[in-house]
N, C-alpha and C positions, 0 to 999 in steps of 0.2 A: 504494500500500500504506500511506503513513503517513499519507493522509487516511482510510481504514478504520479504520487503527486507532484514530486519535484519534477518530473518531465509536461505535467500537464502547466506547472507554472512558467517553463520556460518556454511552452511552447505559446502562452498566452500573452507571453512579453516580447513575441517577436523574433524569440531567440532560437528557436528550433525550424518555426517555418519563419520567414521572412512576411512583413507589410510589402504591397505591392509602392508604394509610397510613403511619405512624412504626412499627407494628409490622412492617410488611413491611420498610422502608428500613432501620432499624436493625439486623434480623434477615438479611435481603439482604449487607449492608455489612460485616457481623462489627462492627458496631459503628459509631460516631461521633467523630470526635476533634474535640478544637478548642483553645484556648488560657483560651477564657472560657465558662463553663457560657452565657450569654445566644447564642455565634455557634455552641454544638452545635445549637442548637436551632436557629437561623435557617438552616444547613445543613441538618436535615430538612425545614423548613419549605417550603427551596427545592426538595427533592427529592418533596414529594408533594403532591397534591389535595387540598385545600379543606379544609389543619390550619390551625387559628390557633394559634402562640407558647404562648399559655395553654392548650391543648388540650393540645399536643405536651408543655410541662411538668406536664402533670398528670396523663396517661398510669401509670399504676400497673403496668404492666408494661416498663418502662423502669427500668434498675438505671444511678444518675447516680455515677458516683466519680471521686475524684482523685486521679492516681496517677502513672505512667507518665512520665516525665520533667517532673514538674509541671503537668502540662495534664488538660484532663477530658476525660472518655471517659463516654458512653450506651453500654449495651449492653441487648438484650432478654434480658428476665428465663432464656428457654429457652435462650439461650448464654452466658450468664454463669459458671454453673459448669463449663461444658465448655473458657472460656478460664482460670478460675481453677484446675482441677486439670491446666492445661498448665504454668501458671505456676510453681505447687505442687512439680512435678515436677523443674524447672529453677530452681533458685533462681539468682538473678544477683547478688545480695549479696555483696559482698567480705568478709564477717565472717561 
């Protein structure tokens, strides 16, 4: 059972079969995180078919911000406002 699962999780991340794109893996994933805008990318890069780095950054429908505990986060443009009016909803701010 916990070789399933670790294979079903990598295959869910992209990492087993491949995203046909960065709109799919981003849109897939709920998003991308990473520490440094250059290893979001290298993370979708690993996740999909025959994107280059400069492809993947210049994707216009990829919404790049930094937020969330200081780190950056990709999200596709068509889920971006559906995680920002969760966020909106629950403010976490202590003031």
């Amino acid at each position: 059972m916990e070789k399933f699962l670790r294979e079903q999780r990598l295959y869910n991340n992209g990492l087993q079969k491949k995203f046909k794109n960065a709109d799919t893996c981003v849109s897939e994933l709920m998003g991308i995180q990473a520490q440094l805008h250059y290893y979001g990318l290298i993370s979708i890069h690993n996740r999909t078919n025959n994107m280059t780095i400069k492809k993947i950054a210049n994707n216009p429908h990829l919404i790049k911000s930094w937020g969330q505990r200081a780190t950056h986060h990709i999200y596709h443009e068509d889920d971006f406002s559906k995680i920002n009016n969760v966020i909106n909803k629950n403010p976490k701010w202590p003031f």
